[in-house]
GUMI-103272 format. One record per residue (C-alpha): residue in three letters; residue number from 1; x, y, z. Coordinates in steps of 0.05 Angstrom, whole numbers, plus 5000, padded with zeros to 4 digits. Each point is the difference from the previous one (the first is absolute). Layout:
ALA|NUM|X|Y|Z;
...
//
This chain:
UNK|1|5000|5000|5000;
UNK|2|5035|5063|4981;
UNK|3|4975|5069|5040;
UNK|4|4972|5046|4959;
UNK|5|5050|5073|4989;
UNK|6|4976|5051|5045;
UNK|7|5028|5073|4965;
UNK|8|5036|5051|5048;
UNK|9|4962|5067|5009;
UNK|10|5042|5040|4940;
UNK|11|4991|4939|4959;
UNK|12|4924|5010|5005;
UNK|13|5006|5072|5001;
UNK|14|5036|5002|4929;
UNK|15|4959|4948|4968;
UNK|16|4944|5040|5024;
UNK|17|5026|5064|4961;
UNK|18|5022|4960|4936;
UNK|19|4938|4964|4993;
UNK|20|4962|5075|5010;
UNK|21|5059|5035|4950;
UNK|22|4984|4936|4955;
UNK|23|4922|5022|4992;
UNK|24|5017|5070|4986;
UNK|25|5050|4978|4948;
UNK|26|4953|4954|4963;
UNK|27|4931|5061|5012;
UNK|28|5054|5049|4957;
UNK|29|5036|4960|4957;
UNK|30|4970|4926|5001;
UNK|31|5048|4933|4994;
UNK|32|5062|5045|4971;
UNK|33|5001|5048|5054;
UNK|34|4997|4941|5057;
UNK|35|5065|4962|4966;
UNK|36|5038|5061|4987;
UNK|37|4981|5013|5083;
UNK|38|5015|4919|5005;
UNK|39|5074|5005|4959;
UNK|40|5011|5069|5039;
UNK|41|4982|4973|5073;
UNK|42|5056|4947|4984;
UNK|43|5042|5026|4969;
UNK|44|5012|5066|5062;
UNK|45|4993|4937|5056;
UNK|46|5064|4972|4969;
UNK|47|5033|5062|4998;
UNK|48|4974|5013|5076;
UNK|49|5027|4932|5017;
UNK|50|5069|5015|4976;
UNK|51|5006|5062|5034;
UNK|52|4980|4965|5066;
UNK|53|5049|4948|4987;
UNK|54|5058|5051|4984;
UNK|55|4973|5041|5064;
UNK|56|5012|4940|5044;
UNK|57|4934|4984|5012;
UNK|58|4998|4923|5023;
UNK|59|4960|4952|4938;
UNK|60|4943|4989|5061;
UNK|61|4988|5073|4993;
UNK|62|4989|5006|4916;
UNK|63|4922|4977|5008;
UNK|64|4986|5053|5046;
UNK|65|5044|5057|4973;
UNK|66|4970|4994|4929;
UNK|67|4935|4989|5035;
UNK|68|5009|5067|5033;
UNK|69|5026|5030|4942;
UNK|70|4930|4977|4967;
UNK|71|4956|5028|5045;
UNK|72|5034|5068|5018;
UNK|73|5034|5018|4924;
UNK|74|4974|4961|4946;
UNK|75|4929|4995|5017;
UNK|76|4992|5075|5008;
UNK|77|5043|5021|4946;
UNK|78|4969|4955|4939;
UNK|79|4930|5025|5037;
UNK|80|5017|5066|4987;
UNK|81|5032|4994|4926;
UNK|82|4931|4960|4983;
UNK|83|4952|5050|5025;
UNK|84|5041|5054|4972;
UNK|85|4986|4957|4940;
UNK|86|4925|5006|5005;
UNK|87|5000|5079|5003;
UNK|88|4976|5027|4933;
//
């Protein structure tokens, strides 16, 4: 019997705001503007892992610094450029 995953808080917390940014991104620009937001989210993470990594962050801390990094930067920031998108 294997025991189900139980998410931290800031893991819940930033799937929260992706899975909110991902319905604004496919109410503006449908399927292409969720990937680009998909290849985008991925491709920053990476780049937030490796600065962790180079910081001297220990590899126990990457879920929750890129989870943080989610929720306080990315979230807001791609929330912004998308209603800024919407404005006539």
């Amino acid at each position: 019997m294997t025991t189900p995953f139980t998410p931290a808080s800031h893991e819940t917390e930033a799937w929260a705001g992706l899975k909110q940014l991902g319905d604004t991104a496919v109410s503006t620009g449908g399927l292409q503007a969720l990937l680009q937001m998909f290849i985008s989210v991925v491709t920053s993470a990476e780049e937030v892992a490796r600065v962790s990594e180079e910081a001297g962050h220990p590899d126990s801390m990457t879920t929750q610094v890129i989870a943080e990094w989610v929720s306080t930067q990315y979230v807001p920031d791609m929330q912004a450029q998308l209603q800024g998108s919407r404005e006539p």
